[in-house]
TIVO-2410 file (N, C-alpha, C; in nm, 3 decimals):
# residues 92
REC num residu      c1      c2      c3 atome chaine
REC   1      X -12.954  -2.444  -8.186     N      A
REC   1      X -12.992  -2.428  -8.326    CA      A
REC   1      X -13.141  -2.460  -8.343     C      A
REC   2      X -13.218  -2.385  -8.374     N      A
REC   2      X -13.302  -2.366  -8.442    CA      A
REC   2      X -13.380  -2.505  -8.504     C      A
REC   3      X -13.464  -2.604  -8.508     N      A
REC   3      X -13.537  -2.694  -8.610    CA      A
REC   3      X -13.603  -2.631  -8.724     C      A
REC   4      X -13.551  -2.646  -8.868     N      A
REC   4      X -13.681  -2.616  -8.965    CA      A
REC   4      X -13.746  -2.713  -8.974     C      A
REC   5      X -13.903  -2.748  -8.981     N      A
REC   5      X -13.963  -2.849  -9.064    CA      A
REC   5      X -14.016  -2.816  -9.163     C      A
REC   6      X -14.030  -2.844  -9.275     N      A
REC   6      X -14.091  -2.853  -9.422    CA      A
REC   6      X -14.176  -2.892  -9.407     C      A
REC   7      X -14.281  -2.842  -9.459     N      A
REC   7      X -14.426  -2.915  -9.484    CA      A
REC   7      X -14.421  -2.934  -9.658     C      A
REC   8      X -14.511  -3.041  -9.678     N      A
REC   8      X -14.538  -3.092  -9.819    CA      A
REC   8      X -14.526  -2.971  -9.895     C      A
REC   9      X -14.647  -2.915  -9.867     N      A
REC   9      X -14.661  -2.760  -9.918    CA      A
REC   9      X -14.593  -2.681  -9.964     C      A
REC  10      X -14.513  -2.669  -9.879     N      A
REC  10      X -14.378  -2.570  -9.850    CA      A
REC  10      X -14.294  -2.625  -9.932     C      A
REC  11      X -14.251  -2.743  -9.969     N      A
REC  11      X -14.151  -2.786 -10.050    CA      A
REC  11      X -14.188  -2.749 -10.122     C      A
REC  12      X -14.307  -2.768 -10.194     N      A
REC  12      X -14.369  -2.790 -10.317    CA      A
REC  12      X -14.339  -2.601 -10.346     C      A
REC  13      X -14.416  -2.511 -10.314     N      A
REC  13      X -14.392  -2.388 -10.344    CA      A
REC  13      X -14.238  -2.319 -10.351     C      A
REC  14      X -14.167  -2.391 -10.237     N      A
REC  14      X -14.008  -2.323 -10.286    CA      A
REC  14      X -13.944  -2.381 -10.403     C      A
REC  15      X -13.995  -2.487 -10.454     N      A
REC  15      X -13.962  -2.559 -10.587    CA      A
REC  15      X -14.033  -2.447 -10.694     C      A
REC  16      X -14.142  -2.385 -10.673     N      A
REC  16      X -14.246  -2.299 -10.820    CA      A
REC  16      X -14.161  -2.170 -10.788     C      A
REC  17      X -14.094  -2.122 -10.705     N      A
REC  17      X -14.043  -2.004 -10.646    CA      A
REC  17      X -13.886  -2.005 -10.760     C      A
REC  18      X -13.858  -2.140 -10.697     N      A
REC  18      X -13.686  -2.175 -10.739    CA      A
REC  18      X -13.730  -2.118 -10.903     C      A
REC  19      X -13.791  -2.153 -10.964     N      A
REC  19      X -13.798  -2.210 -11.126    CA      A
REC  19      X -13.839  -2.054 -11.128     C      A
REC  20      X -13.896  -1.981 -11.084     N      A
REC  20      X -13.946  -1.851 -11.111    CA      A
REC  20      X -13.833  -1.750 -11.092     C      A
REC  21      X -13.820  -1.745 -10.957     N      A
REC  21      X -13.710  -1.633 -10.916    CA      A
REC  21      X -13.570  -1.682 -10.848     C      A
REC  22      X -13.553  -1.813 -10.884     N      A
REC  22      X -13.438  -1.908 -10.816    CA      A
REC  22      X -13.419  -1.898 -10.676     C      A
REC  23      X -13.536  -1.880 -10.583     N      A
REC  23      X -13.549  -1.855 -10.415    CA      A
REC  23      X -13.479  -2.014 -10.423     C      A
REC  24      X -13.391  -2.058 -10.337     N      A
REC  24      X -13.343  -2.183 -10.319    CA      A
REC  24      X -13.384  -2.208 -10.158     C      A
REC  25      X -13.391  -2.357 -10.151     N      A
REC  25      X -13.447  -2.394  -9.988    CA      A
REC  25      X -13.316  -2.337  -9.886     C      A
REC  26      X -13.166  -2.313  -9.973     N      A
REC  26      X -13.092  -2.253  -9.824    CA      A
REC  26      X -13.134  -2.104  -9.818     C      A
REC  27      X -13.182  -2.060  -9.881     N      A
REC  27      X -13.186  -1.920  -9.898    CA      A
REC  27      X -13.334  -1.873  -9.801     C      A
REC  28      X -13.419  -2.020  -9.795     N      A
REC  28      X -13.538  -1.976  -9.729    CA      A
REC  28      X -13.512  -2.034  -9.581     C      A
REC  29      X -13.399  -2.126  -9.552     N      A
REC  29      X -13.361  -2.130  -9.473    CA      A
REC  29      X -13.315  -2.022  -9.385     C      A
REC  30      X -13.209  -1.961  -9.445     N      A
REC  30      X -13.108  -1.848  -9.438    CA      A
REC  30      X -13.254  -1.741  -9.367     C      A
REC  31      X -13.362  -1.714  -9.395     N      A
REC  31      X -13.428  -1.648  -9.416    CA      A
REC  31      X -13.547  -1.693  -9.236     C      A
REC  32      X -13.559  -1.792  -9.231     N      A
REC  32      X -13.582  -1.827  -9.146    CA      A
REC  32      X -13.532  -1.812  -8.996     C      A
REC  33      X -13.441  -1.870  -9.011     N      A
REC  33      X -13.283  -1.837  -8.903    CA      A
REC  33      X -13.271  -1.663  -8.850     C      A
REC  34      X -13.250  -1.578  -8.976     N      A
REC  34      X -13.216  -1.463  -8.994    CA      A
REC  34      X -13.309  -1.373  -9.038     C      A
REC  35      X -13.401  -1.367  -9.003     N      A
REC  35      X -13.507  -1.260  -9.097    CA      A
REC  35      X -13.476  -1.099  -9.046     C      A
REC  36      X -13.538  -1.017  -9.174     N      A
REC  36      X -13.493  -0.855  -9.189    CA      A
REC  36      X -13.656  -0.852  -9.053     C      A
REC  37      X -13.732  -0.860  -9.026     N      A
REC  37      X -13.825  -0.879  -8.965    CA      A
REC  37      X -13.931  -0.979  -8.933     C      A
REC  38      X -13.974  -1.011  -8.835     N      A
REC  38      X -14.116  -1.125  -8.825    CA      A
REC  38      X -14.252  -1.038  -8.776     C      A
REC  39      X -14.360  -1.060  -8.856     N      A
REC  39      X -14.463  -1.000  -8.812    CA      A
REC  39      X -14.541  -1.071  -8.810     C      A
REC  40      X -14.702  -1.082  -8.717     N      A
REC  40      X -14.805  -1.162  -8.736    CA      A
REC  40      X -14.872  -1.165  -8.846     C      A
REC  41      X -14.854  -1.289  -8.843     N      A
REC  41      X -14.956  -1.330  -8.999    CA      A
REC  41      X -15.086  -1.420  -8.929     C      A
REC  42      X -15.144  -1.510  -9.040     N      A
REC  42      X -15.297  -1.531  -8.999    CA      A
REC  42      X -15.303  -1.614  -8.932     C      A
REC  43      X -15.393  -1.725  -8.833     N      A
REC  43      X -15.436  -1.805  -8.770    CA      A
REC  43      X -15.310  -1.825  -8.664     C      A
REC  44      X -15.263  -1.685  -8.591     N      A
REC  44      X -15.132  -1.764  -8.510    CA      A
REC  44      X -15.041  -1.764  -8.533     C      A
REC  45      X -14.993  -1.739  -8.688     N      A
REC  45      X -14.872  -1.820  -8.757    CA      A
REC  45      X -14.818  -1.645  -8.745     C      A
REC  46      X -14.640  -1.648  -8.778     N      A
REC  46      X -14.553  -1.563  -8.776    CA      A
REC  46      X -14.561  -1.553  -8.935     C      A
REC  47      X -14.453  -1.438  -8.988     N      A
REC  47      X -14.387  -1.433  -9.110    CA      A
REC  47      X -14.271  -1.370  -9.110     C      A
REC  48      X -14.181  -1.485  -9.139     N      A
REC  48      X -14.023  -1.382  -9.150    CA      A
REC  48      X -14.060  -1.401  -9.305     C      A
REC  49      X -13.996  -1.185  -9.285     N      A
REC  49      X -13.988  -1.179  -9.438    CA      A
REC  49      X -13.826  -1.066  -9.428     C      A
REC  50      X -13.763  -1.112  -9.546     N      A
REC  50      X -13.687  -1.001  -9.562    CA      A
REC  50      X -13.666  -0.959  -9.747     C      A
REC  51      X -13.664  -0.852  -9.758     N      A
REC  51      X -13.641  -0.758  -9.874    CA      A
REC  51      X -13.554  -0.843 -10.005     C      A
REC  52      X -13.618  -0.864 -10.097     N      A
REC  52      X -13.527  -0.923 -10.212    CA      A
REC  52      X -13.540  -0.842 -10.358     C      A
REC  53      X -13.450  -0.834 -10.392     N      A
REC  53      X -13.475  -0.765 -10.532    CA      A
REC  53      X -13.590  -0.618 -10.502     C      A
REC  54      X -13.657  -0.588 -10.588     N      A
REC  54      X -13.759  -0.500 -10.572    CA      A
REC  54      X -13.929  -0.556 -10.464     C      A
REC  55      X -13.878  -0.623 -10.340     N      A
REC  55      X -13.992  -0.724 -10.346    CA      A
REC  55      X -13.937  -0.773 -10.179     C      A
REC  56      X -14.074  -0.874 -10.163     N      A
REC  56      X -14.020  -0.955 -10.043    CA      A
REC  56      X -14.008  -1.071 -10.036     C      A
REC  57      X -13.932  -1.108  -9.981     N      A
REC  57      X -13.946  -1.305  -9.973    CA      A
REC  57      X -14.005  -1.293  -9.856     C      A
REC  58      X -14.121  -1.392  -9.817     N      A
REC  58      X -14.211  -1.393  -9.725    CA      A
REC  58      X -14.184  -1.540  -9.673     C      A
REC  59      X -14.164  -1.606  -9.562     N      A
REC  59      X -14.226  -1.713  -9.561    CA      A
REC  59      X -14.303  -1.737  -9.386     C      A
REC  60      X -14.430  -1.740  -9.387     N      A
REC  60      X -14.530  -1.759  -9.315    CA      A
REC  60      X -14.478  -1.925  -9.227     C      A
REC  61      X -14.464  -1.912  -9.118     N      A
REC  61      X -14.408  -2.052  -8.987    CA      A
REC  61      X -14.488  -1.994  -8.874     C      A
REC  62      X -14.500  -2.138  -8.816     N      A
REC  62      X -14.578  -2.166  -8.659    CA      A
REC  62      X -14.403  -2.228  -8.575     C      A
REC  63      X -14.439  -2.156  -8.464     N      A
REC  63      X -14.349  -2.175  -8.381    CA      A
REC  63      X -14.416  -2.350  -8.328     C      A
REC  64      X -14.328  -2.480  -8.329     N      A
REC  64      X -14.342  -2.559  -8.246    CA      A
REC  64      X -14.264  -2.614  -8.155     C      A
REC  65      X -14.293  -2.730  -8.050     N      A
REC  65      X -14.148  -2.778  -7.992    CA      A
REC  65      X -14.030  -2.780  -8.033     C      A
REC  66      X -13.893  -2.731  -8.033     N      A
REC  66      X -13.818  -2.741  -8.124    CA      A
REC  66      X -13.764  -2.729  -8.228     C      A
REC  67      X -13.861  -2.633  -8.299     N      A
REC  67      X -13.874  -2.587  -8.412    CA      A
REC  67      X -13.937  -2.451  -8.510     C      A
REC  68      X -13.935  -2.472  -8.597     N      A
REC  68      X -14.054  -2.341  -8.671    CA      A
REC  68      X -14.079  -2.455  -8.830     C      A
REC  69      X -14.204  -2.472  -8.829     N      A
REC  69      X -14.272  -2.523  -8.911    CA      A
REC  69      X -14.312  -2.426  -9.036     C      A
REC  70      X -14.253  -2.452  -9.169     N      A
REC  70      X -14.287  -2.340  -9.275    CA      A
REC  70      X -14.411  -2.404  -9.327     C      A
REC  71      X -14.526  -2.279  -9.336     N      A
REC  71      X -14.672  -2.306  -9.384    CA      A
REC  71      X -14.606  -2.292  -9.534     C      A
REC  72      X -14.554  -2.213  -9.584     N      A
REC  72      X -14.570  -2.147  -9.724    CA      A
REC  72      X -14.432  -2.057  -9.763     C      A
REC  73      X -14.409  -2.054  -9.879     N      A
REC  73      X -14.311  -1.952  -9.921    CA      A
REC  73      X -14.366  -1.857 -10.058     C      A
REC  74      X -14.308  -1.722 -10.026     N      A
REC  74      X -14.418  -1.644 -10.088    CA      A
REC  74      X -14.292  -1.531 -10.111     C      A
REC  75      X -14.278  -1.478 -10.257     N      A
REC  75      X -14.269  -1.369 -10.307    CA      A
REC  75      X -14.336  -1.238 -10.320     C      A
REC  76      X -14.370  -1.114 -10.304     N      A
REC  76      X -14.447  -1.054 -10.308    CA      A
REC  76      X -14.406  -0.900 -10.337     C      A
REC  77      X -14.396  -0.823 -10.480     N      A
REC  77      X -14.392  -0.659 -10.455    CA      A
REC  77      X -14.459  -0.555 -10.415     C      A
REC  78      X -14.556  -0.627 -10.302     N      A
REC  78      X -14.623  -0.548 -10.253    CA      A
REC  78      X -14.547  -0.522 -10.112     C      A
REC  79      X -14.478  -0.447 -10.148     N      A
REC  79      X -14.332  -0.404 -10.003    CA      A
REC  79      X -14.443  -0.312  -9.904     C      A
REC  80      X -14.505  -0.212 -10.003     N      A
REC  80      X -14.562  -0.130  -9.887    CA      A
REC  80      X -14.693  -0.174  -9.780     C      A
REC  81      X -14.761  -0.289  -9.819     N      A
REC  81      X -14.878  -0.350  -9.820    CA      A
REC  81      X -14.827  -0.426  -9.657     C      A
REC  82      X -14.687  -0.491  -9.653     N      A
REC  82      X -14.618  -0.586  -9.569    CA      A
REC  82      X -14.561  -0.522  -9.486     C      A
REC  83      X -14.451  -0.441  -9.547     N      A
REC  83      X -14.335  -0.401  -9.428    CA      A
REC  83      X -14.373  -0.348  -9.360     C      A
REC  84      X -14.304  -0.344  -9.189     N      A
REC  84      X -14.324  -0.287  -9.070    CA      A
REC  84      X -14.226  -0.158  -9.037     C      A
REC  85      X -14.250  -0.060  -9.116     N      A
REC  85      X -14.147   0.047  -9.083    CA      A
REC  85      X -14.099   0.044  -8.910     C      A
REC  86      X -13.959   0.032  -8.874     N      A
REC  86      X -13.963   0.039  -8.734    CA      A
REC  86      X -13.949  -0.109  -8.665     C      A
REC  87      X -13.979  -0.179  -8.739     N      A
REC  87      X -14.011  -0.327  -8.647    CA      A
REC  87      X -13.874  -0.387  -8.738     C      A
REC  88      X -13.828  -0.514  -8.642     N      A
REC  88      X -13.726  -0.585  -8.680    CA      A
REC  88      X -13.778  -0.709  -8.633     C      A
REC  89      X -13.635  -0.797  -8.629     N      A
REC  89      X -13.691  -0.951  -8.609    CA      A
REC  89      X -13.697  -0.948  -8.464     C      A
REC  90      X -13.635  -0.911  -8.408     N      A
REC  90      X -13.618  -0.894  -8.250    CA      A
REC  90      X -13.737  -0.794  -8.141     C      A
REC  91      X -13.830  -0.731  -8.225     N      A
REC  91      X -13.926  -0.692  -8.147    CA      A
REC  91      X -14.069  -0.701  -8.166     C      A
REC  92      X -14.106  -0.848  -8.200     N      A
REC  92      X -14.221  -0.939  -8.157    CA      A
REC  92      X -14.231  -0.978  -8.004     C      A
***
């Protein structure tokens, strides 16, 4: 199984997320574990994102010992801007 760690950060934004679009921490969990795809994001870091509503749930993690460390959690309807037509979670 998998380690999540939470960063301060990260709590803090899936809490402004929850109150906005009710993203809940199992759901970004769920999301973590299971993503519709992972693509490179900035300085290193991954992003599992998968498809929600008209939109994406994004959340940007660094692979560490044991784990995947969440930088951030991020909503976004910019689907076409993100998605990897063709790519899944399994071919990074």
């Amino acid at each position: 199984m998998v380690k999540i760690i939470w960063t301060r950060h990260a709590i803090e934004r899936q809490k402004q997320w929850e109150r906005r679009l009710s993203i809940t921490r199992q759901e970004v969990e769920d999301l973590l574990l299971n993503p519709q795809q992972i693509v490179p994001g900035d300085r290193n870091a991954l992003v599992a994102q998968t498809r929600r509503g008209n939109g994406l749930l994004r959340v940007p993690f660094i692979e560490i010992s044991g784990g995947r460390q969440i930088l951030t959690i991020y909503w976004t309807s910019r689907v076409e801007k993100y998605w990897r037509e063709g790519c899944n979670a399994n071919s990074l």
